[in-house]
C-alpha positions as CSV (number, residue, x, y, z in Angstrom):
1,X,5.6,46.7,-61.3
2,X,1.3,46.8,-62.1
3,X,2.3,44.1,-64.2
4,X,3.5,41.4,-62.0
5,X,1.1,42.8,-59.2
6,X,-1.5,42.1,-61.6
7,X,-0.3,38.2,-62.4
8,X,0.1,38.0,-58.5
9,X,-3.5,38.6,-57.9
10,X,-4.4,36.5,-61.2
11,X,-2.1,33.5,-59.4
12,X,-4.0,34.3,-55.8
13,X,-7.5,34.5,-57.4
14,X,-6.6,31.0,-59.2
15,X,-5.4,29.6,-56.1
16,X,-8.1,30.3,-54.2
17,X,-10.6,28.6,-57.0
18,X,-9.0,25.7,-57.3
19,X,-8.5,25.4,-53.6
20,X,-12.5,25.9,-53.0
21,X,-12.8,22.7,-54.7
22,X,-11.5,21.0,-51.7
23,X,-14.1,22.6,-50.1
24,X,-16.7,19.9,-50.8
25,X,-17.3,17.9,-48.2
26,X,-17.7,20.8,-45.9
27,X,-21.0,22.5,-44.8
28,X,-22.0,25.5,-47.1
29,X,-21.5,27.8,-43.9
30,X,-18.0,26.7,-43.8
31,X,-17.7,26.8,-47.7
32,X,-18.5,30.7,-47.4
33,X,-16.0,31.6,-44.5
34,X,-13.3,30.3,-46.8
35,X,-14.3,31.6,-49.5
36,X,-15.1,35.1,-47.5
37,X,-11.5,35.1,-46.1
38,X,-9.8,34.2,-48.7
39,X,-11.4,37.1,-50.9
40,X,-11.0,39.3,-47.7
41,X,-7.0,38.7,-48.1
42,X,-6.8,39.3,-51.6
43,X,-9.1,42.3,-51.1
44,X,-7.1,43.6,-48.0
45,X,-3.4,42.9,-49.8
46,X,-4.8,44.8,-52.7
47,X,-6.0,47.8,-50.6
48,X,-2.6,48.3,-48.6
49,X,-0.1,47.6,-51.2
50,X,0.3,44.3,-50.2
51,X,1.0,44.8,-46.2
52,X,0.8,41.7,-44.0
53,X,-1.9,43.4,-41.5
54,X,-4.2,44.5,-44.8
55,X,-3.8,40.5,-45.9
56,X,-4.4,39.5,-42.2
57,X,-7.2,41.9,-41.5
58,X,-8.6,41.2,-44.9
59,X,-9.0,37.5,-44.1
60,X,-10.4,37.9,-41.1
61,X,-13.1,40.5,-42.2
62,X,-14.2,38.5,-45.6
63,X,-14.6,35.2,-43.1
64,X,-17.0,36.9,-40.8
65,X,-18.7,38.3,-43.4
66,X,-18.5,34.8,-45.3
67,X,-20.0,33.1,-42.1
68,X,-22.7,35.2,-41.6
69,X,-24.5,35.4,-45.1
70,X,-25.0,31.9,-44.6
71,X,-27.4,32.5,-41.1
């Protein structure tokens, strides 16, 4: 099972890099909260075992952070 959670998290970490590149026409305030959540909801899936209120909460905490290093 640490196996395919591992290639999960590989595929989610992947995801989310290639999906940053989409990223480029925003500001780079914007660019950090989606970077910030998305890290948040790997981070908070990884920390609960993979519950949908770690994931949610995860997001939501990495975004805020990710929108405020940029102030």
């Amino acid at each position: 099972m640490s196996v395919l959670r591992g290639m999960l998290l590989a595929v989610m970490a992947g995801t989310i890099v290639l999906g940053t590149g989409g990223c480029s026409g925003m500001s780079r305030q914007g660019q950090n909260t989606a970077i910030g959540a998305g890290v948040g909801a790997i981070g908070g899936a990884v920390l609960t075992g993979g519950s949908t209120a770690g994931t949610i909460g995860g997001a939501a905490v990495g975004g805020i952070i990710g929108h405020e290093v940029t102030k």
